[in-house]
C-alpha positions as CSV (number, residue, x, y, z in Angstrom):
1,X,-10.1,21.2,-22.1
2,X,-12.5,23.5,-20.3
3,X,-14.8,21.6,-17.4
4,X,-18.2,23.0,-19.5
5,X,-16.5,21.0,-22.9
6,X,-16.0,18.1,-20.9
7,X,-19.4,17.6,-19.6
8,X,-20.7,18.6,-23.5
9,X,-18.6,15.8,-24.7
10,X,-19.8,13.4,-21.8
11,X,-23.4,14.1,-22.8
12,X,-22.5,13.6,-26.6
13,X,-21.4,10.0,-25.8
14,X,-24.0,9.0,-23.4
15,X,-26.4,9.9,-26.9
16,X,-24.1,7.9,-29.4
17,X,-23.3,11.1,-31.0
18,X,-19.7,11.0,-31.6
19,X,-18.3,14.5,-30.9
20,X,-16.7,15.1,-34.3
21,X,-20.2,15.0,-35.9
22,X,-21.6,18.0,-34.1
23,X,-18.7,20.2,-34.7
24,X,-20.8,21.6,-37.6
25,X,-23.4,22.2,-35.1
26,X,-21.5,24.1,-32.5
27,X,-20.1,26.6,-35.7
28,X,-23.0,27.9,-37.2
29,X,-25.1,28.4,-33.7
30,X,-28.1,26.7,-34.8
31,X,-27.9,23.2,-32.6
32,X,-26.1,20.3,-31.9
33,X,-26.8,18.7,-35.4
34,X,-25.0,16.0,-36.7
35,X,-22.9,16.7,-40.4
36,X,-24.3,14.2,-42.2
37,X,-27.9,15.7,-41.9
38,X,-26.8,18.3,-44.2
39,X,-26.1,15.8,-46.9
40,X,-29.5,14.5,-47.1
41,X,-30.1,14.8,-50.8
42,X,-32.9,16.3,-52.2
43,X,-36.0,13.8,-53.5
44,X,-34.8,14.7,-57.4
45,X,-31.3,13.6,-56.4
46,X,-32.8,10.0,-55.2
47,X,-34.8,9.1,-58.5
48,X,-31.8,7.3,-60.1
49,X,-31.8,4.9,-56.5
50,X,-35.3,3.1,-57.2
51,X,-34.4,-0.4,-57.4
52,X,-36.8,-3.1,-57.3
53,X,-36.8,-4.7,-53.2
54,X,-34.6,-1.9,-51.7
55,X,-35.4,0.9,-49.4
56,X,-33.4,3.0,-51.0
57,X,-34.7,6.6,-48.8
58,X,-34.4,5.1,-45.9
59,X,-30.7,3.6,-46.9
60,X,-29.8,7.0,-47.9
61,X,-29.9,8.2,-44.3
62,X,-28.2,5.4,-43.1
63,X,-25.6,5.4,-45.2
64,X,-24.6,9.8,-44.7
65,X,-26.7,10.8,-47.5
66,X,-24.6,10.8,-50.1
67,X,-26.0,9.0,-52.9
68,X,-22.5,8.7,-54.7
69,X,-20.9,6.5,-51.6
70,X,-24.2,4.5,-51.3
71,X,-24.0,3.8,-55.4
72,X,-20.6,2.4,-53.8
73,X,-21.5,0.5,-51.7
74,X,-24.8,-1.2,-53.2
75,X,-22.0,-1.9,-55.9
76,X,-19.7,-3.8,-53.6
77,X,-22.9,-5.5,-52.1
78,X,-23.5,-7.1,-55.3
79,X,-20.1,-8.3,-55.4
80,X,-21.0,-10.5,-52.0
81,X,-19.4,-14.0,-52.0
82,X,-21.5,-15.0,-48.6
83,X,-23.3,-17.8,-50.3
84,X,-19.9,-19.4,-51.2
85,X,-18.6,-18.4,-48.3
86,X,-20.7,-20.0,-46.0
87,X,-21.0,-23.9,-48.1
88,X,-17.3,-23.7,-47.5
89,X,-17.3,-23.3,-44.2
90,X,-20.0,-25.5,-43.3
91,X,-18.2,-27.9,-45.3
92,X,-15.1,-28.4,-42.9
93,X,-17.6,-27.8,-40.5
94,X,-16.4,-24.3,-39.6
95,X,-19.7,-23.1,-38.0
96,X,-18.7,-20.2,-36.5
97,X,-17.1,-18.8,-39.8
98,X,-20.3,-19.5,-41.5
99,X,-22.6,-18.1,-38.9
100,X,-20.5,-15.0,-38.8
101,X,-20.8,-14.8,-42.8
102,X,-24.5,-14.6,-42.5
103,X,-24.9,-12.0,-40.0
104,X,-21.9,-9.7,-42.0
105,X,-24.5,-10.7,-44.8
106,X,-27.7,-9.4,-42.4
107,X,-25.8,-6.1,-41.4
108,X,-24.8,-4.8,-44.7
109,X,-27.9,-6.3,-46.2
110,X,-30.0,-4.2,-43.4
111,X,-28.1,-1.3,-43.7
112,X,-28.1,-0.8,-47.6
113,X,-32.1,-1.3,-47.9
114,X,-32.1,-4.7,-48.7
115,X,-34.5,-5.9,-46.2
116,X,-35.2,-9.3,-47.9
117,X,-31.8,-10.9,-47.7
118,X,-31.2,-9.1,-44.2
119,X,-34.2,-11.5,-43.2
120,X,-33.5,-14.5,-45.4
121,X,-29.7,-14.1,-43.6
122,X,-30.9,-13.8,-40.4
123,X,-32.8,-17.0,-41.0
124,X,-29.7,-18.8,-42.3
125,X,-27.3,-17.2,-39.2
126,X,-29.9,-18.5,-36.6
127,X,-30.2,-22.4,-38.2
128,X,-26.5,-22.8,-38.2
129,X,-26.3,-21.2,-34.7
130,X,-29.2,-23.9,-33.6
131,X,-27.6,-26.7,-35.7
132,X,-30.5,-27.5,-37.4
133,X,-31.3,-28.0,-41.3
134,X,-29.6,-25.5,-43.2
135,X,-30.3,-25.5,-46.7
136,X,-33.8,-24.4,-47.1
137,X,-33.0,-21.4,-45.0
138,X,-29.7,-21.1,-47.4
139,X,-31.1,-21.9,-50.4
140,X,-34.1,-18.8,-49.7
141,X,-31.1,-16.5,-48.9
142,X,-29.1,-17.2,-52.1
143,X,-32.5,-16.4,-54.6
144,X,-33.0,-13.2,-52.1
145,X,-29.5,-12.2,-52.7
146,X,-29.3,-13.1,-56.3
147,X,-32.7,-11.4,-57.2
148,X,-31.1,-8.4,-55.4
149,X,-27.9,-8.3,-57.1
150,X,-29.8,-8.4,-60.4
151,X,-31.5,-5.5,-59.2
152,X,-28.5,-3.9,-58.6
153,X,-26.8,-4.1,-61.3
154,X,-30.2,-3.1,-63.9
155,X,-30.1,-0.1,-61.9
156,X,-26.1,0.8,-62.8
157,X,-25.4,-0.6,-66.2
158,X,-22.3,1.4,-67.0
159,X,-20.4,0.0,-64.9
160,X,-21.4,-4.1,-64.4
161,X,-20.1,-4.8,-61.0
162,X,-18.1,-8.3,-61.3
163,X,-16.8,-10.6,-58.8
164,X,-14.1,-9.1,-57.7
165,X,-11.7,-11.6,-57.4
166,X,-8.2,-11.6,-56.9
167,X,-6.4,-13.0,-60.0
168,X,-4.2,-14.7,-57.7
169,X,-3.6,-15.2,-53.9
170,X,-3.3,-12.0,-51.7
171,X,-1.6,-12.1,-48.3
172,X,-4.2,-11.1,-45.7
173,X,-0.8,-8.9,-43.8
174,X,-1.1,-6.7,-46.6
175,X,-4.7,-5.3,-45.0
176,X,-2.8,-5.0,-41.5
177,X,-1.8,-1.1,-41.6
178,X,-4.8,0.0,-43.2
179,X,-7.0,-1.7,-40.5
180,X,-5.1,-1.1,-37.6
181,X,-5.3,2.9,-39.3
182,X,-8.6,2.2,-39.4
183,X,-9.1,0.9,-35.9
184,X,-7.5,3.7,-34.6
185,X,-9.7,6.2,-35.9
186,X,-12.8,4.5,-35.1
187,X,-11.3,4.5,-31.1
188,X,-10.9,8.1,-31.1
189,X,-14.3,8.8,-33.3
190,X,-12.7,10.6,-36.0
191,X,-14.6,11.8,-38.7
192,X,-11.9,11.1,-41.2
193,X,-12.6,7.2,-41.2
194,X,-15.3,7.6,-43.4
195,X,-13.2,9.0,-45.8
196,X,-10.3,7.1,-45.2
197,X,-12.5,3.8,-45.9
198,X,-13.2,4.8,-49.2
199,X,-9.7,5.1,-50.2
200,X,-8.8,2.2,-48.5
201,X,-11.5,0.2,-50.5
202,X,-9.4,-1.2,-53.2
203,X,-6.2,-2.6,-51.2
204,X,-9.2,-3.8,-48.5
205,X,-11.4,-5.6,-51.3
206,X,-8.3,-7.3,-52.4
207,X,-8.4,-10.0,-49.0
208,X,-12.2,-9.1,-47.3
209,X,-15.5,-9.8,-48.7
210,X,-18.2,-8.0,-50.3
211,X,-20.2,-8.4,-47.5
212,X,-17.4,-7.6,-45.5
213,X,-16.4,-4.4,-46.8
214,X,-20.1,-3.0,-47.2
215,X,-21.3,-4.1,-43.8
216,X,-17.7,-2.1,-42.4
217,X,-18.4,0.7,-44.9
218,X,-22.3,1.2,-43.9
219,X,-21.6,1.2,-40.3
220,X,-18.9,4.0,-40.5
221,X,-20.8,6.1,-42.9
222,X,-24.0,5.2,-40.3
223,X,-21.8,6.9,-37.4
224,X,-22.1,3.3,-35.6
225,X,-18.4,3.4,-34.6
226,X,-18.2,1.0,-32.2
227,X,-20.4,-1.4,-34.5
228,X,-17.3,-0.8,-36.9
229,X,-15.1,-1.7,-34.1
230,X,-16.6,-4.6,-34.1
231,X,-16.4,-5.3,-37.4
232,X,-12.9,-4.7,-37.5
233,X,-12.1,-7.1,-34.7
234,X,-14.1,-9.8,-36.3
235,X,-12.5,-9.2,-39.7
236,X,-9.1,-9.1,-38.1
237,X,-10.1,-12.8,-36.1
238,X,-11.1,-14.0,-39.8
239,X,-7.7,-13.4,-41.0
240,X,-5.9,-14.3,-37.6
241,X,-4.0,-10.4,-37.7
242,X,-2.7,-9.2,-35.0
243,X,-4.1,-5.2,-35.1
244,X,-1.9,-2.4,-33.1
């Protein structure tokens, strides 16, 4: 690699840019412009996204600006077991599994458009981390999310989003190769883990959560790599796997 694409690359990362997304950029000569800013749709191709307490537009950025992946993931979203998720932990008094629960919650919450339950899980993630009274803050969270799920799944009737749970139990090794894959991508920030998420989705949502999977999903599509890094690891303590 030449000395001028070196420092090019250094000055990419300093800006959070990850190099692959400017590749489109550097080809057609007009600037240093991230892919996904030619995917913004057009207004006519957000009208089907109104729903009722989500900032859909602004989502729609976040997420690439491709409405078809962000109909994806609002749709796992809804399937979001946090509530359950986090009574059970608090109920062997696993607080750090159930603060972690709300903030995957707040992320993918945040990052989807659904600013109501990001703030109603940020509530709930800071009482558990204080170790105060919990179930007002919980019980505000599960009518935010529950409203918003509705919402959801009004907006796409054809294809009723259920729980998504396993009909039986799933070995959480069985998500280790896709993950570490996964991992691995997001190290070198390669482009193809965006895509390589969304086929991975149904052997993924077989072992992580709703909340899980979206919050991972947003953050990849969001160009937030080492966010997803993040994720990953967490995910990956959650499950006790050991990732390559």
């Amino acid at each position: 690699m030449s000395s001028s694409s070196q420092s090019a690359n250094a000055v990419v990362r300093r800006n959070g840019i990850p190099p692959h997304a400017l590749l489109i950029g550097a080809r057609d000569g007009r600037g240093l412009l991230p892919e996904r800013s030619k995917q913004i749709p057009e207004p006519s191709e957000t009208a089907a996204f109104e729903i009722p307490g989500i900032d859909t537009k602004s989502a729609l950025r976040r997420t690439g600006g491709n409405p078809k992946r962000y109909e994806m993931l609002l749709r796992k979203f809804a399937e979001s077991t946090a509530v359950d998720e986090i009574h059970n932990a608090l109920a062997k008094g696993d607080t750090v599994t159930a603060a972690r629960a709300a903030h995957s919650l707040k992320g993918a919450a945040a990052n989807l458009g659904a600013m109501a339950v990001a703030e109603t899980a940020a509530k709930v993630e800071k009482a558990i981390q204080a170790g105060v009274t919990i179930s007002p803050a919980l019980d505000a969270m599960a009518a935010s999310l529950r409203t918003t799920v509705q919402a959801i799944q009004s907006a796409f009737p054809n294809e009723p989003v259920t729980a998504g749970v396993p009909s039986g139990p799933v070995d959480p090794s069985s998500v280790a190769a896709p993950l570490s894959h996964l991992k691995k991508l997001l190290a070198n920030d390669d482009g193809e883990a965006a895509d390589f998420i969304m086929d991975a989705q149904p052997k993924l949502a077989k072992v992580l959560t709703g909340s899980e999977i979206a919050a991972l999903s947003t953050l990849v599509s969001n160009f937030d790599f080492n966010g997803a890094l993040k994720c990953v690891s967490e995910i990956a303590a959650r499950l006790t796997l050991p990732l390559e």
